[in-house]
N, C-alpha and C positions, 0 to 999 in steps of 0.2 A: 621844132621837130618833135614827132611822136616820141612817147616812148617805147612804142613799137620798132620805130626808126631806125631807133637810138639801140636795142636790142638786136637787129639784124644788122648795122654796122658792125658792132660790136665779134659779132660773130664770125661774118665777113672779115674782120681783121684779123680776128684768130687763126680763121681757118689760112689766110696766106702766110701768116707766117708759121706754121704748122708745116704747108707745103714747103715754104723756102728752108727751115732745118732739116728735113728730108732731104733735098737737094742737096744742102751744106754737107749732112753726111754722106752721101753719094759719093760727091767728089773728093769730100778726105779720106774715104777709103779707098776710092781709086788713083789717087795720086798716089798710096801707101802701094799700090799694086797685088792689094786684099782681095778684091771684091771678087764674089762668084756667083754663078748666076743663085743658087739656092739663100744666098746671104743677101743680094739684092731684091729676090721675091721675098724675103721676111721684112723687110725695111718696107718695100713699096706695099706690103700688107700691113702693117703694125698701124693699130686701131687704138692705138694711147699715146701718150706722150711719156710717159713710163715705160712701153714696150720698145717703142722707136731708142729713147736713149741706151736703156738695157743692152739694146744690139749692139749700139754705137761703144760701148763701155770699153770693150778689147783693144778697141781701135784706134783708142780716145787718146792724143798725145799727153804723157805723163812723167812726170819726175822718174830718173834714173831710181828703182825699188830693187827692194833684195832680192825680191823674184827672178829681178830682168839679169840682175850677178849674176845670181845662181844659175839661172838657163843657161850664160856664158859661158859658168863653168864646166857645163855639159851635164849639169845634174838632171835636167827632164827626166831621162830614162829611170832613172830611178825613183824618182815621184810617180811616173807612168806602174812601173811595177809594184809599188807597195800599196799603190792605191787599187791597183788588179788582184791583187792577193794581199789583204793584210795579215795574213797569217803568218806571212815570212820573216826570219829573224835580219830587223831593222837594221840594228848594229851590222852581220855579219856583209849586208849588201853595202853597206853605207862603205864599209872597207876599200871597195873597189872602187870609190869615189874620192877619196881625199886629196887634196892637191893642194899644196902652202902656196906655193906661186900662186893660184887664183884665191887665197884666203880662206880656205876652208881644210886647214892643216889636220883636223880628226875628225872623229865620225860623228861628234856632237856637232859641231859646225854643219859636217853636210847632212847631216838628218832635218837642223834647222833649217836649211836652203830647200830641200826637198819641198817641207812643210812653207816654207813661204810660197816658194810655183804654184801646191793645192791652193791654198788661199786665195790666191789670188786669184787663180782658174776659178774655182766655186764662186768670188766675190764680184766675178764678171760675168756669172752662167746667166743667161736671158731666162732663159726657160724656168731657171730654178729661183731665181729674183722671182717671177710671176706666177710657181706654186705657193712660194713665201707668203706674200701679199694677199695671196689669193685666200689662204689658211686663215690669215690675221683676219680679213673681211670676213670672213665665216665664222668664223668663233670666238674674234677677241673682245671684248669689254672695253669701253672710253669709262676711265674713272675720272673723275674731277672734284677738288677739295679743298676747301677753303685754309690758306695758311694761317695758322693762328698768329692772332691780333693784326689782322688786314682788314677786319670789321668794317670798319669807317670807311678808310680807305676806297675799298675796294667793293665801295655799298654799289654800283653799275653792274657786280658779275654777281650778285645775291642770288641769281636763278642758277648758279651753278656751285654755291659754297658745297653741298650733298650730292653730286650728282652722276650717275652711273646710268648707260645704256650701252644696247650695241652698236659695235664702230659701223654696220653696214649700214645701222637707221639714220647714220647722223647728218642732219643737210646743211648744208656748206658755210649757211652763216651763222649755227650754231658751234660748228666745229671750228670757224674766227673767229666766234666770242668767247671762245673756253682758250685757245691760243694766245687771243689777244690778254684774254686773263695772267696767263701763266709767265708771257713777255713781260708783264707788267709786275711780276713777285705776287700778284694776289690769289693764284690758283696752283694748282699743283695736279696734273695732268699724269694719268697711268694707261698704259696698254698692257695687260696681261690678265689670264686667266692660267687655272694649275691644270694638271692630267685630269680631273673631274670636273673642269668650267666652269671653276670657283675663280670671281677675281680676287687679287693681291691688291691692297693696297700699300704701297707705296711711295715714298717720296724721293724721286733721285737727286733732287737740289734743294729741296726749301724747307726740310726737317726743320724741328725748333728740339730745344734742347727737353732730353729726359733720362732716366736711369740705363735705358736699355743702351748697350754699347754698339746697337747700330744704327743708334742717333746722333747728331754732332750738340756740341755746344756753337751758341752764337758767336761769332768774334771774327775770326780770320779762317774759318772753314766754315761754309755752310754746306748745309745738305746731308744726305744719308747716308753714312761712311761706309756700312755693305756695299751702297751701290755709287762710290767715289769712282773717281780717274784717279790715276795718279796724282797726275798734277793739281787736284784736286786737293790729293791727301797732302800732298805737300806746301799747299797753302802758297801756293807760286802767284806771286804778283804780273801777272799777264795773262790777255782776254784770254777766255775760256768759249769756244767755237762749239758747233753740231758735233767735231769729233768725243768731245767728251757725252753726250747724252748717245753717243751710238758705244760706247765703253759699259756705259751704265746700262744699256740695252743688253749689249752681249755679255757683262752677271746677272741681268735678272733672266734672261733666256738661260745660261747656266743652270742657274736654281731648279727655272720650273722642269726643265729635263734630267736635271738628275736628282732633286730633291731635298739636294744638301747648297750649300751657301759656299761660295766660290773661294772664301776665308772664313775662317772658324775662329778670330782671335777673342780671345777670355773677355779683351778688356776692350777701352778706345783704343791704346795706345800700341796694343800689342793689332789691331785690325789694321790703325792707317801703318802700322811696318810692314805688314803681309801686303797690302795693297801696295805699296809704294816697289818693296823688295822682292815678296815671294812671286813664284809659278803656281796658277792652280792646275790642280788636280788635272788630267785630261780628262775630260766628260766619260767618255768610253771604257776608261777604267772603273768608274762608277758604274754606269749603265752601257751593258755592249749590247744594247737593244737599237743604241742612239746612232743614226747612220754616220756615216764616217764624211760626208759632205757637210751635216750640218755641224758634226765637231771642228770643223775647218772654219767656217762661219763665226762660229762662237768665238774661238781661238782668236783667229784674225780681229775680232773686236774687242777683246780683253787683252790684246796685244799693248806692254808698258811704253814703246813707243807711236805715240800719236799720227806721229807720218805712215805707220800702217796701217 
């Protein structure tokens, strides 16, 4: 068989199982009793495989979340309203929401129920997942760097120990062989640039030890303690999943919008206790330039529990 052949099979199989998820979602939305015609001419138009699932996201059957409580507990309305006017005093609305019997006995409670519906709402929006995305493609840098004393090792990814371009130039099996690097501990892969499209380098997993205390020592923490999970800082003996580099995503996104570093502790010791224990800052109290969707973003990925 050609490899022309071989190339149009290939494709051919994509493309049906492309249409049969389409279908899939189709009908688990209509079994849910969702579906409307405007929601099903986004699906029957969606031109990615990214966009298609984006829709599908809301829809998507999911572990009982705090969101889903909180809406029970008839908090929407109130998330509806603070997110319509933030200007309004939080505390005094939250008032008229408190209910022990559904668990949210004071207003710290339901302020955080409120704030879990945005999140959620935001972390489901199609449209704004595909501004996201779309920003990153535009402006963001693929950094790539060799961990030190992976030398030898790691002599197969040498065209990538120094390596920085943009994410939009990058083609497919260069951006597997900087992954396949980084799977393997011999690379250490960044996305970001600042407010003037400078990239950052940093390392979210595979720091090596130095003076600065937001770097780890080797042992039973690796990685860059600024940009830890918790569980992380906590040196927790069980696997560590995509949730944790989407943690380490949402403080280095932190940073670059508001300039300052999501924990400021003096030392190591005193930074994995603010990561493990403290709240940061809310972005917006730093900068109220920053919209109030993408502080919801942020939030919701810097959230100390994982299942958010």
């Amino acid at each position: 068989m050609s490899e022309g052949q071989i190339d149009e099979d290939h494709l051919r199989g994509a493309s049906t199982q492309n249409i049969d998820r389409r279908q899939a979602i189709l009908n688990s939305i209509i079994e849910q009793g969702k579906l409307n015609p405007e929601l099903e001419r986004a699906i029957l138009s969606a031109d990615t495989k990214n966009r298609l699932e984006d829709l599908y996201l809301p829809y998507k059957p999911k572990r009982r979340s705090k969101a889903l409580i909180a809406r029970e507990a008839g908090l929407e309305p109130l998330a509806d309203a603070l997110l319509a006017d933030p200007g309004q005093d939080p505390q005094g609305l939250a008032a008229g929401y408190v209910n022990e019997d559904a668990g949210f006995g004071d207003t710290k409670a339901v302020l955080d129920g409120a704030r879990q519906i945005l999140m959620e709402r935001f972390a489901e929006n199609a449209d704004l997942l595909t501004s996201l995305r779309q920003f990153l493609a535009d402006n963001a840098m693929l950094a790539s760097r060799l961990v030190e004393g992976k030398e030898n090792e790691g002599a197969k990814f040498r065209d990538y120990f120094e390596h920085t371009e943009a994410l939009a130039g990058v083609p497919s099996h260069r951006a597997l062989a900087m992954f396949r690097g980084r799977n393997e501990g011999v690379l250490s892969l960044n996305l970001l640039l600042d407010a003037d499209g400078h990239v950052w380098i940093t390392d979210f997993g595979l720091a090596q030890m130095e003076s600065d205390p937001g770097l780890t020592m080797t042992g039973d923490i690796l990685g860059t303690v600024r940009y830890m999970s918790p569980e992380q800082a906590l040196a927790k003996r069980i696997p560590i999943d995509h949730r944790t580099d989407i943690y380490s995503l949402g403080v280095t996104l932190y940073e670059l919008l508001t300039l300052k570093p999501a924990f400021t502790g003096r030392d190591r010791q005193e930074l994995l206790r603010q990561i493990t224990f403290d709240e940061p800052r809310r972005p917006r109290r730093v900068n109220t330039a920053i919209p109030t969707e993408l502080e919801t973003i942020v939030l919701k990925a810097v959230s100390k529990n994982p299942e958010q």
